[in-house]
C-alpha positions in Angstrom: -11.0 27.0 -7.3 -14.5 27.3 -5.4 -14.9 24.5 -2.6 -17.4 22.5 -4.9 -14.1 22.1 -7.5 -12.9 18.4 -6.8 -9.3 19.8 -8.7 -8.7 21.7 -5.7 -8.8 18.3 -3.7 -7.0 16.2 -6.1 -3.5 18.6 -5.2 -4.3 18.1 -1.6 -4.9 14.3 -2.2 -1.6 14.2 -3.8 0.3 15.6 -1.1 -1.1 13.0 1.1 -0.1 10.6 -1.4 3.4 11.8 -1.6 4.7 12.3 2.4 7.2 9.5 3.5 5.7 7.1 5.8 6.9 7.6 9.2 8.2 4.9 11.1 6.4 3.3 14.0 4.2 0.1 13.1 0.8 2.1 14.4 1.4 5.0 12.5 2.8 3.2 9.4 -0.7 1.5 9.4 -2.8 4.9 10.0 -0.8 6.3 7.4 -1.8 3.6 4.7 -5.3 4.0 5.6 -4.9 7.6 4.9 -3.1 7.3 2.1 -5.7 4.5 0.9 -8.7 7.6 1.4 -6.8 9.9 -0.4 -6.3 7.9 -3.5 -10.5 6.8 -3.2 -11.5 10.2 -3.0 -9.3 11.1 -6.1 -11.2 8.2 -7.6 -14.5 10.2 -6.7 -15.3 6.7 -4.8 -17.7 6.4 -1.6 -16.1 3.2 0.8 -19.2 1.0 -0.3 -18.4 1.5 -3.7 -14.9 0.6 -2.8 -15.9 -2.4 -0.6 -18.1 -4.0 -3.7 -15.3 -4.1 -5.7 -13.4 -5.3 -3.3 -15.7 -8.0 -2.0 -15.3 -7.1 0.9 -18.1 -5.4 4.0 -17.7 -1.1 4.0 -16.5 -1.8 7.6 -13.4 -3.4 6.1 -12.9 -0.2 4.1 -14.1 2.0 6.9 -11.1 0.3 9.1 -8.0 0.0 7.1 -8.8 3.9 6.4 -9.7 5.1 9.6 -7.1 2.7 12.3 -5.1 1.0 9.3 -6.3 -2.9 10.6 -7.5 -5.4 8.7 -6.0 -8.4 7.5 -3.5 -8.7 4.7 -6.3 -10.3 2.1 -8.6 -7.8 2.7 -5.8 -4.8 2.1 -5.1 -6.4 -1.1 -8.6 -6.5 -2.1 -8.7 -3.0 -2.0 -5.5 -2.5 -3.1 -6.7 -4.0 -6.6 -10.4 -2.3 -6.3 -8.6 1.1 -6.1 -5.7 -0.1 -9.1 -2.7 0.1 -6.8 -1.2 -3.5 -6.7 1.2 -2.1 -8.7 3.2 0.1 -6.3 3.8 -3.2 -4.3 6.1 -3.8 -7.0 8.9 -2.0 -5.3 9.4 -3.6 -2.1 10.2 -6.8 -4.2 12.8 -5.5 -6.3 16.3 -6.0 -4.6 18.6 -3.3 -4.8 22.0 -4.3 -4.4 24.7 -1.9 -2.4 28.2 -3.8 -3.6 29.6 -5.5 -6.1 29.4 -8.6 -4.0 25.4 -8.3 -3.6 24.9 -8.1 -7.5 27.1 -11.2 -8.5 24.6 -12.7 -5.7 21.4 -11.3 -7.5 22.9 -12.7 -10.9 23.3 -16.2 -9.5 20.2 -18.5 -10.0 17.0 -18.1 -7.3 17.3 -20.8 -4.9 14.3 -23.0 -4.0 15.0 -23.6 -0.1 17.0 -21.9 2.8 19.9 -23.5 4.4 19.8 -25.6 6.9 21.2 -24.1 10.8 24.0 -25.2 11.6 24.3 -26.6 15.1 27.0 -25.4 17.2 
């Protein structure tokens, strides 16, 4: 593929899609960005594009890429601009390890937390 072929950049935008996130809170967050301008660019987007469908400024865009800030409704603004609410789906699923931890799952949600007890 010549360097004008956008396939060529769609398997390195994949790759950047598919590394584990590494661990500290910083880089966690630069990482999203990242991951965040790989899937635009695989969307043939520019960041103003992104940031009117978003409703949101191109700084917005231009930050949670580039340092990973910005606040949690403004991520999930362009989370739905670029069609990846979605793959939030998995951090709410509960995985249970024992047997103990599914009969919990089966049991009907609960509407509060329990009260401390004082000691």
């Amino acid at each position: 593929p010549s360097k004008r072929d956008p396939s060529s950049h769609i398997v390195q935008y994949q790759e950047v899609l598919a590394q584990p996130l590494p661990l500290p809170d910083q880089e966690i967050r630069q990482e999203i960005g990242k991951r965040l301008r790989a899937r635009r660019m695989l969307l043939n987007l520019t960041q103003p594009e992104v940031a009117e469908r978003a409703g949101v400024s191109k700084g917005t865009v231009s930050n949670i890429e580039s340092r990973g800030q910005g606040t949690l409704e403004s991520l999930m603004r362009v989370l739905q601009a670029l069609g990846l609410t979605q793959e939030l789906q998995p951090l709410f699923q509960q995985k249970p390890t024992s047997i103990a931890q599914l009969e919990q799952l089966e049991q009907p949600l609960r509407k509060r937390v329990s009260r401390k007890r004082r000691v």
